[in-house]
C-alpha positions in Angstrom: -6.4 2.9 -53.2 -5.7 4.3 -50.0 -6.5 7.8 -48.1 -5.6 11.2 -50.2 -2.0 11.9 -48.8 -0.8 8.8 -48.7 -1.3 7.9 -45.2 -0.7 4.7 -43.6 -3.6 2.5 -45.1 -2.4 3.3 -48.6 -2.5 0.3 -50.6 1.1 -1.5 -51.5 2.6 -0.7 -55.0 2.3 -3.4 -57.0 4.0 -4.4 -60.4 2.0 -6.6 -63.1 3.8 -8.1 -66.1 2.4 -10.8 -68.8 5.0 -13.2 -70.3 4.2 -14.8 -73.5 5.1 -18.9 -74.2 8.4 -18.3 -74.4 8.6 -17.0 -70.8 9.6 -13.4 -72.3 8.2 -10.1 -70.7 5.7 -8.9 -73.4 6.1 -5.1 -74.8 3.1 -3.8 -72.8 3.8 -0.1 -74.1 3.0 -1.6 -77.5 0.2 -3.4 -77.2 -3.7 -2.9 -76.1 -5.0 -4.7 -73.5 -7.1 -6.9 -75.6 -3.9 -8.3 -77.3 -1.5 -8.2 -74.6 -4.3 -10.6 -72.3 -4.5 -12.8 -76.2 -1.2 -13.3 -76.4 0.2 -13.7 -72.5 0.3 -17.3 -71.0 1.1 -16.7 -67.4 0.8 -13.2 -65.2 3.4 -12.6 -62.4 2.4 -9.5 -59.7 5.5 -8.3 -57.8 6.1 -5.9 -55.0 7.0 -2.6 -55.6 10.3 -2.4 -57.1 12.1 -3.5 -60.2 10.5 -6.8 -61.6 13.9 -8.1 -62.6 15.4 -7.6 -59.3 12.2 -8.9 -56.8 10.8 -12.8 -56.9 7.1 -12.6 -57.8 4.3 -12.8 -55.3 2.2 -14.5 -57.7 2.6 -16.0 -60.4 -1.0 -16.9 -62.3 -1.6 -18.9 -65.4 -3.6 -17.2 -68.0 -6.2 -19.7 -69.8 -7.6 -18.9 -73.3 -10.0 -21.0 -74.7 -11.7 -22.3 -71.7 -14.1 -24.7 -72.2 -17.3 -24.5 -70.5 -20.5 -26.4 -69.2 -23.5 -23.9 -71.2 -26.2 -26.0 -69.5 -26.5 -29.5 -67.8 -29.6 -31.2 -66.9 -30.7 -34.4 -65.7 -33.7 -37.0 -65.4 -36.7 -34.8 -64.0 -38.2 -37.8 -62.8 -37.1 -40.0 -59.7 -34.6 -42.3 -60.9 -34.7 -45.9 -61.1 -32.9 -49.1 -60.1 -31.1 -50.2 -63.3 -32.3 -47.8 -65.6 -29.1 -45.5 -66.9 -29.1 -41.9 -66.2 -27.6 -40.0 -69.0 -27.3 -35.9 -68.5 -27.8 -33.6 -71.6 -25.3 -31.3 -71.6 -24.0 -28.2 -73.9 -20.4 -27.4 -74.2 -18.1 -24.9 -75.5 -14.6 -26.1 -76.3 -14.6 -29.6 -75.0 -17.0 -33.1 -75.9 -19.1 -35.0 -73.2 -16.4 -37.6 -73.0 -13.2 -35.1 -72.8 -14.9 -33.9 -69.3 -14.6 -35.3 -65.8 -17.4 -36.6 -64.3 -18.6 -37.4 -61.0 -22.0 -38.8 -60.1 -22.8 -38.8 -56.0 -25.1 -40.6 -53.9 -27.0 -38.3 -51.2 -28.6 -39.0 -48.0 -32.3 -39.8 -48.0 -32.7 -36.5 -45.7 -31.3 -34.1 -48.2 -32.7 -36.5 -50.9 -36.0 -35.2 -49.8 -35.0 -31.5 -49.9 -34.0 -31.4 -46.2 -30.5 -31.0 -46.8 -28.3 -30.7 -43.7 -24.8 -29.3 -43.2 -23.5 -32.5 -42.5 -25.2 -34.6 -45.2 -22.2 -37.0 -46.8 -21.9 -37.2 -50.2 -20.6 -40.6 -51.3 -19.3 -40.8 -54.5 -20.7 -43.7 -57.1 -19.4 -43.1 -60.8 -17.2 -41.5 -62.9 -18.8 -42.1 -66.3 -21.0 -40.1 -68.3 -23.9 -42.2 -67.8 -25.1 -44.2 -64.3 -26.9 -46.4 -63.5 -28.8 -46.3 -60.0 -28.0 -49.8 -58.4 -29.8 -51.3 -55.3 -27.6 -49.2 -52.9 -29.3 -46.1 -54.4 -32.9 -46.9 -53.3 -34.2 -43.9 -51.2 -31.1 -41.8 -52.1 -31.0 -38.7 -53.7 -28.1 -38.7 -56.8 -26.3 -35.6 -58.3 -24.0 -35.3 -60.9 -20.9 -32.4 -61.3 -19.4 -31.9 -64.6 -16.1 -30.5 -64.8 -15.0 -29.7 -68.5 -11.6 -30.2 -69.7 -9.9 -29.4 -73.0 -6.2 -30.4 -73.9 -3.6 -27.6 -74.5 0.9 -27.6 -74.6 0.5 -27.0 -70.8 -1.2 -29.7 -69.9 -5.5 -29.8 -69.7 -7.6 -26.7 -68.8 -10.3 -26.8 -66.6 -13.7 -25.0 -66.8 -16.2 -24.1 -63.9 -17.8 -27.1 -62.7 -22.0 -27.4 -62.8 -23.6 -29.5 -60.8 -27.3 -30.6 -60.8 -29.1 -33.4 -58.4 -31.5 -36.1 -60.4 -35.1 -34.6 -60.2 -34.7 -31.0 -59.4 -37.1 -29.0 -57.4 -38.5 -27.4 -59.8 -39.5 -30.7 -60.8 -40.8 -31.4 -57.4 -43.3 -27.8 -57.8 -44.1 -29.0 -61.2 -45.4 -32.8 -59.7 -47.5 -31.2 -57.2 -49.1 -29.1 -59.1 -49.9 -31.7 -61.5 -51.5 -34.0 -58.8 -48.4 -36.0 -57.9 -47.9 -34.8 -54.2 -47.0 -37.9 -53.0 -43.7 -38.7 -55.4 -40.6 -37.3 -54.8 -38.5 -36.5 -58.1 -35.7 -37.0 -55.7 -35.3 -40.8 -53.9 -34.2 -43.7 -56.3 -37.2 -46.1 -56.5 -37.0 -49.5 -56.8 -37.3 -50.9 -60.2 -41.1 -51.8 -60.9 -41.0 -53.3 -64.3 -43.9 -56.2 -64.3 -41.8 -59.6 -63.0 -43.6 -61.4 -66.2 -42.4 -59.3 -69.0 -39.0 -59.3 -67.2 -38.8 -63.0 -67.1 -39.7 -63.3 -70.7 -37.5 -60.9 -72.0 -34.3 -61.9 -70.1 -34.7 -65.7 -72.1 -34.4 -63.4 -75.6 -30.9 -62.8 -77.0 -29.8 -60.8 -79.8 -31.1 -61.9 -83.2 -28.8 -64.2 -85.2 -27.6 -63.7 -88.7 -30.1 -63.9 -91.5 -32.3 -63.3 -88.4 -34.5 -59.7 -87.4 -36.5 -59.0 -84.7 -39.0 -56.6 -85.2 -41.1 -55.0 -82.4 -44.6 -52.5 -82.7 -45.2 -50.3 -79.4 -47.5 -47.4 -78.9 -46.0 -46.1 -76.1 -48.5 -43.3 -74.8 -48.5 -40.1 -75.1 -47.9 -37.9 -72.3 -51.2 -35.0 -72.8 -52.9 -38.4 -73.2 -51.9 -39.9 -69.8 -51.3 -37.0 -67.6 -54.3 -35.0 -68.7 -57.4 -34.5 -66.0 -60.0 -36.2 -68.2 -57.4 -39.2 -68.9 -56.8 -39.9 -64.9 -60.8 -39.4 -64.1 -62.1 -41.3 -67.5 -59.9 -43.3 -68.3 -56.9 -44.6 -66.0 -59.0 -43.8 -62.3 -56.9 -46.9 -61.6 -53.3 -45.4 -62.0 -51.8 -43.4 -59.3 -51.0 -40.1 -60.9 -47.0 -40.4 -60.2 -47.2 -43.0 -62.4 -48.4 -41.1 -65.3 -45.6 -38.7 -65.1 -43.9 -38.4 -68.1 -39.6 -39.3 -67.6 -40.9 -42.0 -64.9 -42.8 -43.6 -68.1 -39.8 -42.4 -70.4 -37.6 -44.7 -68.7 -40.0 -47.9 -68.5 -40.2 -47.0 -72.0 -36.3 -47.0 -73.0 -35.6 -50.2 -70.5 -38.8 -52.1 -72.4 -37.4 -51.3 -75.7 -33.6 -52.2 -75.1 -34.7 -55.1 -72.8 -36.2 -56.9 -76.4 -33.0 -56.9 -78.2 -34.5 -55.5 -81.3 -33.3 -54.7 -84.9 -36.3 -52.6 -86.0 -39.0 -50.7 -83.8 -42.1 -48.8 -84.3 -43.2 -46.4 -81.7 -46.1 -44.0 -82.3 -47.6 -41.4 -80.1 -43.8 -40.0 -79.5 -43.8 -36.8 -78.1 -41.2 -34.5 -80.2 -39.3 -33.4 -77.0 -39.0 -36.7 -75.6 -37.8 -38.2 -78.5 -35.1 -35.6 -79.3 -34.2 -35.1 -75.3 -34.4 -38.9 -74.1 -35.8 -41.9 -76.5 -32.9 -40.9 -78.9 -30.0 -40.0 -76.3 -30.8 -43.3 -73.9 -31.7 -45.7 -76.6 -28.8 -45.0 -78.5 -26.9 -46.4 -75.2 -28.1 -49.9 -76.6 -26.9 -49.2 -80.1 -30.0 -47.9 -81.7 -30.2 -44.7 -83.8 -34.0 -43.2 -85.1 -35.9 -41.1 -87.5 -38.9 -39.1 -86.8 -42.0 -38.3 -88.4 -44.8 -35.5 -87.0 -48.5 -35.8 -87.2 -50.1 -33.5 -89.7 -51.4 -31.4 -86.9 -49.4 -28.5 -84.9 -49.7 -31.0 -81.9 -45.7 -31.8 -81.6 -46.0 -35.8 -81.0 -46.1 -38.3 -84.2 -44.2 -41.7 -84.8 -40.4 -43.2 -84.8 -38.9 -45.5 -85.9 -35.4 -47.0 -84.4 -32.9 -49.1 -85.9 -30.1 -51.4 -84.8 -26.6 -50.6 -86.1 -26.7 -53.7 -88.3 -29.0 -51.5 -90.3 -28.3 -48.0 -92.5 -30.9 -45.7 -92.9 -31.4 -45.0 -96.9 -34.1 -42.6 -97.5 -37.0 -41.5 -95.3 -40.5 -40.0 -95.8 -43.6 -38.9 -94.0 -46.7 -38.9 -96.3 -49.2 -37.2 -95.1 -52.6 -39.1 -95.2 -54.5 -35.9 -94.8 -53.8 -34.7 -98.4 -52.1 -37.7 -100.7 -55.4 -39.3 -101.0 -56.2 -36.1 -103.6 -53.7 -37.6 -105.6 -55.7 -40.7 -106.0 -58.6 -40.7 -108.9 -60.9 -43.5 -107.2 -61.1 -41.6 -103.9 -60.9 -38.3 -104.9 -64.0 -39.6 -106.6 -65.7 -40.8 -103.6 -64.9 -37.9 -101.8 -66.3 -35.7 -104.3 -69.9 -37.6 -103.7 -69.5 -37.5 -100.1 -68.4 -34.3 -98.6 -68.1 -35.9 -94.8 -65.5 -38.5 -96.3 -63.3 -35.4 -97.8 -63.7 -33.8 -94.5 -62.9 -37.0 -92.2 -59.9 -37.3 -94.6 -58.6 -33.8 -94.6 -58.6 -33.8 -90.5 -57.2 -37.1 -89.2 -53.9 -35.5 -88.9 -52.5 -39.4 -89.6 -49.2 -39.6 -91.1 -47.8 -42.7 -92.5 -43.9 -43.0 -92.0 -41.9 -45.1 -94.7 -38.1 -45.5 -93.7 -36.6 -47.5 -96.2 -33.2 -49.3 -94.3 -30.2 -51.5 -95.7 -28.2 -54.4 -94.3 -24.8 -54.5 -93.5 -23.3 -58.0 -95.5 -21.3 -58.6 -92.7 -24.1 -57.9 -89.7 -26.7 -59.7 -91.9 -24.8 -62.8 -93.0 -26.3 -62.1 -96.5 -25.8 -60.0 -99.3 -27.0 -56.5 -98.4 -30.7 -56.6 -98.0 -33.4 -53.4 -98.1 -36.1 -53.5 -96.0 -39.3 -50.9 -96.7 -40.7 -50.2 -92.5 -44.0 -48.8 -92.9 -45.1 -47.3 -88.8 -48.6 -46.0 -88.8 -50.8 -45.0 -86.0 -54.2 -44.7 -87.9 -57.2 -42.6 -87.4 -58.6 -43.1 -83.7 -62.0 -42.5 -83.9 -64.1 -45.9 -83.1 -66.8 -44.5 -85.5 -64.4 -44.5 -88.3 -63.6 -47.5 -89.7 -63.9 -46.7 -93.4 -61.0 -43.7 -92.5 -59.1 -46.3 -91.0 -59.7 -48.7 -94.3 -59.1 -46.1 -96.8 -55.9 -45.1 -94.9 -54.4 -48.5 -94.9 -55.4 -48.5 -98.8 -53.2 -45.9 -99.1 -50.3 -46.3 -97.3 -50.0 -49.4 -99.6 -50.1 -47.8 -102.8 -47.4 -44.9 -100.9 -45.2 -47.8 -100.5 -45.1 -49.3 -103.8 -44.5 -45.5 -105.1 -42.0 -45.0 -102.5 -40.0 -47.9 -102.9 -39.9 -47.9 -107.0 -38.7 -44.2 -107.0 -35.5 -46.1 -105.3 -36.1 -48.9 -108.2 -37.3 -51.6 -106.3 -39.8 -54.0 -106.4 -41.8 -55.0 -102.9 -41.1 -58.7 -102.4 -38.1 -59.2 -104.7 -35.8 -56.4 -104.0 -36.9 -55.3 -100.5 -38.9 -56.6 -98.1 -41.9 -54.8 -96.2 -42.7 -54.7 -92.3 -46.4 -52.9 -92.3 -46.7 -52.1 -88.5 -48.2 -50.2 -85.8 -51.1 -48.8 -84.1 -54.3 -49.6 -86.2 -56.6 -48.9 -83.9 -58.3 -51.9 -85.4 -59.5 -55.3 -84.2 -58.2 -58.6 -86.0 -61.7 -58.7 -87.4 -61.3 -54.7 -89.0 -61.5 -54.0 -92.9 -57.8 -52.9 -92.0 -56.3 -56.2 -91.3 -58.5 -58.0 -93.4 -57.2 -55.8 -96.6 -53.7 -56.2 -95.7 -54.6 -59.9 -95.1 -56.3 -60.9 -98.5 -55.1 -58.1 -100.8 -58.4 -56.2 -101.2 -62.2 -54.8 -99.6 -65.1 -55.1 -101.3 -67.3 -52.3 -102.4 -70.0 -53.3 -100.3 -68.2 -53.9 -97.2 -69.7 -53.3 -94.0 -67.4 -51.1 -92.6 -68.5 -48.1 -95.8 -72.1 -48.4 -94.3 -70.8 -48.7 -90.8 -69.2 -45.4 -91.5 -71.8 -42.9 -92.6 -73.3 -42.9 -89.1 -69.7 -40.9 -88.8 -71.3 -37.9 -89.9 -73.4 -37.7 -87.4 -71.0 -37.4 -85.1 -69.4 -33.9 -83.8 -66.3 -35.2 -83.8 -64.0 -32.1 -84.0 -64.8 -30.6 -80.7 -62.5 -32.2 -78.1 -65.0 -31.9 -75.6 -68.0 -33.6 -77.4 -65.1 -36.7 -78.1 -64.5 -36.7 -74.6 -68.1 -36.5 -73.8 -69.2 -39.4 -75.8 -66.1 -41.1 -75.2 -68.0 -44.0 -73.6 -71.1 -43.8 -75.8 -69.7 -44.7 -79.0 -70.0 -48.2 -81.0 -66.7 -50.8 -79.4 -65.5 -53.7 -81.6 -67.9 -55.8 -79.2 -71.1 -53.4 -79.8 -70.0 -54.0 -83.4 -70.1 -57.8 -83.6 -73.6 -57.4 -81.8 -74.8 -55.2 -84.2 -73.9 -57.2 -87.0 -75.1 -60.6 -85.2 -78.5 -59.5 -84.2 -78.3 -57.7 -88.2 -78.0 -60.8 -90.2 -80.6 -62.8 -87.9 -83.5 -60.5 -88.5 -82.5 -60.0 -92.9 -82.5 -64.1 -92.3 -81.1 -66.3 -94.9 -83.4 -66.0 -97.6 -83.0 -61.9 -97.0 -82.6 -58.6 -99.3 -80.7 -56.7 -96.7 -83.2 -54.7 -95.0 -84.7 -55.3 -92.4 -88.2 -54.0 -90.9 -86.3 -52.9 -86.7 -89.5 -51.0 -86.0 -91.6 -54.0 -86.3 -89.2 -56.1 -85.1 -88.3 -53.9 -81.7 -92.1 -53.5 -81.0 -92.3 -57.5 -81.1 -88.9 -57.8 -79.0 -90.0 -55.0 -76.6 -92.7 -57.7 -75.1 -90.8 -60.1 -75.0 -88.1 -58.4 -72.7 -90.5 -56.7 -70.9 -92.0 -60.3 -69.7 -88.6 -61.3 -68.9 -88.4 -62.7 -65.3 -84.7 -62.5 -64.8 -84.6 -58.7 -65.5 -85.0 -56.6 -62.9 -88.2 -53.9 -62.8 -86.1 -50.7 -62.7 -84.1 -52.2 -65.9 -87.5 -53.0 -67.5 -88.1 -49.3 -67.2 -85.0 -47.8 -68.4 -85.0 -50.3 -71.5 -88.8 -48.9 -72.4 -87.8 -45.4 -72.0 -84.7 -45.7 -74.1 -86.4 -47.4 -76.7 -89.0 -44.4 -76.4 -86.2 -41.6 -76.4 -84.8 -43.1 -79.4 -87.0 -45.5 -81.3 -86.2 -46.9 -84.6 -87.2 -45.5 -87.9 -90.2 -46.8 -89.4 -90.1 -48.8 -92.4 -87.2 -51.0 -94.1 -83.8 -50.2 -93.1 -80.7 -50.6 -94.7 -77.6 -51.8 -92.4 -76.3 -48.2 -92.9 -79.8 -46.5 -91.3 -80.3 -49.5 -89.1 -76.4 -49.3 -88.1 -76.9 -45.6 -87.6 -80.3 -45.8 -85.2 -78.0 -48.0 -83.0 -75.4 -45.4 -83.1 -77.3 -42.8 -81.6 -79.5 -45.2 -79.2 -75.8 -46.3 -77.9 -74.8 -42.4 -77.8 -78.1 -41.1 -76.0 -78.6 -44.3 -73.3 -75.3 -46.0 -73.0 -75.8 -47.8 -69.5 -78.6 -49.7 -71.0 -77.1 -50.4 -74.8 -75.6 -53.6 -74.3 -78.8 -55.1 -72.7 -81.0 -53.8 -75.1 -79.0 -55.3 -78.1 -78.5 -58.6 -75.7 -82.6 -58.9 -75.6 -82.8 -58.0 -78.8 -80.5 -60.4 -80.0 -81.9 -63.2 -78.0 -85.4 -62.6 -79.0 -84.3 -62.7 -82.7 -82.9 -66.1 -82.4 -86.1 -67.4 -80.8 -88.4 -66.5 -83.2 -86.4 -66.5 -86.4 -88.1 -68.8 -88.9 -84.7 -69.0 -91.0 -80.9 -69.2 -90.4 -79.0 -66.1 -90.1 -77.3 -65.0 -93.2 -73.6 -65.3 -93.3 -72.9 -61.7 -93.7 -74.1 -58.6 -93.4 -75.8 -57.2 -96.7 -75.4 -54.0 -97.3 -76.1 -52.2 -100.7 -73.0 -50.5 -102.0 -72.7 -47.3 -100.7 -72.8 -45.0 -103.2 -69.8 -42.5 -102.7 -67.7 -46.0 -102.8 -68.7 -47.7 -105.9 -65.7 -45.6 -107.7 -62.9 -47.3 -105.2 -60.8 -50.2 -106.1 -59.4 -50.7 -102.7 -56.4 -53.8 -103.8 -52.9 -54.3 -103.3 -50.2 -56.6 -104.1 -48.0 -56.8 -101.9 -48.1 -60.3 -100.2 -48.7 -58.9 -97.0 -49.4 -61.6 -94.1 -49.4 -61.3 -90.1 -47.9 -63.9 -87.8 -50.9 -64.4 -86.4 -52.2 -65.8 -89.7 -55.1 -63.4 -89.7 -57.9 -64.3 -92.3 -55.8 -67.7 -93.5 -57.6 -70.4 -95.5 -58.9 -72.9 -93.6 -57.4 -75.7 -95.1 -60.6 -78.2 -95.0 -62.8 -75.9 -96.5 -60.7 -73.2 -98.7 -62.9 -70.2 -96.3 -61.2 -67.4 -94.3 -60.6 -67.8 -91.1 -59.1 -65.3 -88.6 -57.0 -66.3 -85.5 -56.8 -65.5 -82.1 -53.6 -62.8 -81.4 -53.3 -62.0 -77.9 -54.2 -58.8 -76.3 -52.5 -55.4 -77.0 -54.6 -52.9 -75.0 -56.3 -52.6 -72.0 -57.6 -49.7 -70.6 -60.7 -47.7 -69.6 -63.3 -47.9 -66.9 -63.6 -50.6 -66.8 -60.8 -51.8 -68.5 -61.3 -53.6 -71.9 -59.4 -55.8 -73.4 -58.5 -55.3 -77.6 -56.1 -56.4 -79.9 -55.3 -53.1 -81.7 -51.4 -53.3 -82.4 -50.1 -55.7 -85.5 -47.5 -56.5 -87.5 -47.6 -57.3 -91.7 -44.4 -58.8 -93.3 -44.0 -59.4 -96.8 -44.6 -63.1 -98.2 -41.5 -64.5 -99.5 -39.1 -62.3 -98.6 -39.8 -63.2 -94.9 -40.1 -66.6 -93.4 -40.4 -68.2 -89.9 -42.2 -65.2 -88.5 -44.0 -65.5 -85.0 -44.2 -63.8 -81.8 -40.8 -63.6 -80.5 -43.0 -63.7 -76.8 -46.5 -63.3 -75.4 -48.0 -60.3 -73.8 -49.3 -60.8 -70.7 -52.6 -62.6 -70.4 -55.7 -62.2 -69.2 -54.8 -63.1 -65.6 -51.9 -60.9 -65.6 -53.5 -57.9 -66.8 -56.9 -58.1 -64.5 -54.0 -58.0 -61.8 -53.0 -54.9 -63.3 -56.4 -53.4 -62.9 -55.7 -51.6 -66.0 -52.6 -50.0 -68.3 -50.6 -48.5 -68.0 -49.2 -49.4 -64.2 -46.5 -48.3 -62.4 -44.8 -51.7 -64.1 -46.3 -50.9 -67.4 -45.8 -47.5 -68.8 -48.3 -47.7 -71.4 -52.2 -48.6 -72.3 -50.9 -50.7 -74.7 -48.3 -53.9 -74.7 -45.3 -54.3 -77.3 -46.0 -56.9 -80.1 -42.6 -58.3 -81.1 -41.4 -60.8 -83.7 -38.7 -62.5 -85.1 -38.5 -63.3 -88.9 -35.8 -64.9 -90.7 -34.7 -63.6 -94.0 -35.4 -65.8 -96.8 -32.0 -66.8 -98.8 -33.5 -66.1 -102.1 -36.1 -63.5 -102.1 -38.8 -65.1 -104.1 -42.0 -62.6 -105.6 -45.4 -64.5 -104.8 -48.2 -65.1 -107.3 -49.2 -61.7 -107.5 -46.0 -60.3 -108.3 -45.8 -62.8 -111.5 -46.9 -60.3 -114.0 -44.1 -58.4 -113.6 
């Protein structure tokens, strides 16, 4: 308003009048504001004066139901060459694909967060998704969403958001997490390993009657990004690398890249899965499920399908608690208290997803397939946890799939998969393998020396993390085991006696240097063997703590000893370990039927002889400091109901990966490489032997 009395800077008179659809004045005098704005399509504003006599000076179209962009956000990583970028956005009154997009390319100088006046901003795409091509490398992209709904008059518009790839607070975020030197901003060039690309551009999509299946830890980010992980465990990985959306999207371009039907991932952080795996993967056609670890740690497994596939039923059986519904363990753990308690804490959950063909996809009549994705118990002291787990997840699937009426090997085939955390030569695979453990198998003896072991306290894990037994420590232990019990043996073994006679021996050794000499002797003397006759369990469990309490010298102490021991044995070695039952375990009948075999042919008859054999698979993890090399990832299909199954292509090899310095890489974004097969789908499911009886 203008001055009191009206003086010369008093505002203009002005009229206002709202006109519904049909162009008619609306009865203002009538009506609140509320419904007179409701009901009102455009507003005219005339001079002072009679409205029906004066033009308009404006005339304004009144919106209702205006869609609008809630949120919009982007990669928070720097984006890659050939790696698609799509934004998660929230919308009121309008879908993704009803909006108009536009995705621009910025100059490396505001790209860094030096943005000029005159910066151009070129546009590049017009499509929900992009994907950063050569052009983009040192650029900076953003992305402006305008949202649009339809209405009589034509569509509406809504503000438009706008948000550049790799936002700054992004940037404060990778700083402060050690990652000065990468900017969430420029395009990179993409870095996937020139190997792996080769090999996976020669695979197509499966055929009909065909499935490729495909295992992948894919590491989680607290295990990665973490200070102990980057100091202990990946000193060899730039700590850019280990950011979580950079390894996100090596992640989603490894996975589309094999052209799969079926993949298991495990340690899947909960976020990232709902916020990117799902969203991006489903770019290639593949929908998953989800299944948490019984912890209140939000990470666990997936599983993703192909759309030639239906999801049927889905469960996540929790291995910390099911095995009370068992009589034979329940019974074990009732003798042993640490086995209940190793049990109870694993956190491992087994994730069953039980999936159907499409007739027309499949080239057969519809087919059910029972996916079983496990990431089982970590600990390398724990290989009767990891045993006992496997045990269990068979007998889940057989009550799984019969409370859906079917029968494993004739009306649905199994694919046992994932992260076992187990070599080749484990009680894991070889129970999958030949359909049972015996009661007296090593890895129950192997296991009690768990107890000694504070193994709930994250820092005492982390502390011991490179003084524990390794698959390789193992095999020693059991080599240098069976020499001393000799041939014509009882299973126990006299180590103090036998150390004191070694301990000469090494200590003349010539090719071992003085200061070694001296650390071996005061090990030995910090932790010296127990006197009298051992069992492998005490014996096992003497090495435990000599490995825990003088780690830099436990390999050359078990070489000597080993060596010495096939000097001066009298008698062959005996061809396994003895070990008396242990107790808590006599109750278990650890079996299954379910005609499980690997493509690797682990444990297979040797044909000339009838005896187990296991073979060589290639390697599937390599990390530490140094790095070591394991096979730890593997894949079970059901006998029968599968045929033709191999390796649809090899990892990298030795070579490759000692290039690598260690996993993950900035070309690898995990410790651990993808195992992927291709099976073919047997025309007539047949059940194998064991499946007669029924």
């Amino acid at each position: 308003g203008g001055k009191k009395g009206g003086g010369k800077h008093a505002a203009p008179q002005v009229l206002l009048e709202l006109r519904g659809h049909d162009g008619q004045a609306l009865p203002l005098e009538d009506l609140s504001n509320c419904q007179a704005f409701s009901q009102a399509h455009k507003l005219l504003v005339f001079a002072g004066g009679d409205a029906r006599q004066d033009s308009p000076l404006e005339r304004l179209r009144i919106l209702h139901d205006v869609p609008t962009v809630r949120s919009l956000r982007v990669l928070e990583a720097p984006p890659i060459v050939g790696m698609p970028i799509l934004p998660l956005v929230s919308l009121d009154r309008c879908q993704p694909g009803d909006c108009e997009w536009t995705w621009l390319r910025l100059a490396p100088e505001q790209s860094l967060g030096e943005a000029a006046a005159a910066t151009m901003e070129i546009p590049v795409g017009k499509d929900w998704t992009y994907t950063p091509s050569e052009a983009d490398v040192g650029c900076g992209l953003k992305v402006v969403c305008v949202p649009l709904s339809p209405s009589p008059q034509g569509p509406v518009r809504g503000i438009p958001m706008e948000v550049q790839v790799g936002k700054e607070r992004e940037r404060k975020e990778l700083k402060k997490k050690r990652h000065p030197n990468l900017s969430p901003l420029a395009t990179l060039q993409n870095p996937m390993h020139p190997v792996l690309s080769q090999r996976r551009s020669e695979l197509h999509t499966p055929s009909p009657g065909s499935i490729r299946f495909a295992t992948y830890n894919v590491l989680l980010d607290a295990f990665c990004d973490s200070d102990f992980a980057l100091r202990h465990l990946y000193g060899y990985l730039q700590p850019e690398f280990a950011a979580k959306y950079y390894r996100l999207q090596m992640v989603v371009a490894e996975v589309l890249s094999m052209h799969v039907d079926i993949a298991c991932l495990q340690e899947v952080d909960e976020g990232g899965f709902r916020d990117f795996l799902v969203p991006h993967l489903a770019l290639g056609g593949l929908q998953g499920v989800y299944a948490n670890k019984m912890t209140e740690s939000r990470w666990g497994q997936a599983v993703f399908f192909s759309k030639r596939w239906h999801l049927e039923a889905e469960v996540a059986v929790d291995l910390t608690t099911v095995w009370q519904q068992h009589d034979d363990i329940q019974a074990a753990a009732a003798v042993d208290a640490t086995l209940a308690q190793n049990l109870s804490v694993s956190g491992t959950v087994a994730q069953l997803v039980l999936l159907r063909s499409s007739q027309q996809t499949m080239g057969h009549e519809p087919r059910r397939i029972c996916v079983a994705n496990v990431h089982l118990f970590s600990h390398p002291l724990a290989p009767h946890i990891r045993l006992i787990q496997t045990a269990l997840v068979t007998r889940e699937i057989r009550a799984f799939t019969s409370r859906h009426g079917l029968v494993p090997g004739r009306d649905v085939g199994v694919l046992f998969a994932g992260d076992f955390n187990a070599e080749p030569s484990s009680g894991a695979v070889e129970f999958l393998s030949t359909g049972s453990a015996s009661k007296d198998h090593a890895e129950f003896a192997e296991g009690r020396a768990f107890a000694d072991i504070d193994h709930c306290s994250k820092a005492a894990r982390e502390e011991l993390w490179h003084a524990v037994m390794l698959a390789d420590d193992v095999r020693g232990a059991r080599g240098l085991f069976v020499r001393v019990d000799g041939a014509q043996g009882n299973g126990f073994v006299d180590v103090d006696r036998f150390v004191d006679a070694a301990r000469e021996q090494m200590l003349a050794d010539a090719a071992l240097e003085q200061d070694k000499k001296q650390d071996m002797q005061a090990a030995l003397e910090e932790v010296p063997p127990p006197p009298g006759s051992l069992s492998y369990s005490e014996y096992y469990r003497w090495l435990v703590q000599l490995k825990a309490k003088q780690p830099l010298v436990f390999s050359t102490i078990l070489h000597s000893l080993t060596a010495f021991a096939s000097t001066a044995a009298t008698t062959e070695a005996a061809p396994s370990v003895r070990c008396a039952a242990v107790e808590a375990y006599t109750a278990m009948d650890l079996s299954h039927d379910l005609d499980l075999q690997s493509p690797s042919g682990y444990f297979h008859q040797d044909p000339e002889n009838g005896q187990q054999r296991s073979v060589e698979m290639p390697c599937t993890y390599f990390a530490g400091d140094p790095p070591r090399a394991e096979t730890l990832d593997h894949v079970f299909f059901t006998v029968g109901y599968f045929s033709n199954a191999r390796l649809s292509f090899q990892p990298l090899n030795m070579e490759a990966l000692k290039a690598e310095q260690g996993l993950p890489s900035p070309a690898v974004p995990s410790d651990h490489l993808a195992v992927v097969v291709d099976l073919e789908l047997a025309i007539q499911p047949h059940s194998h032997h064991r499946h007669e009886a029924e």
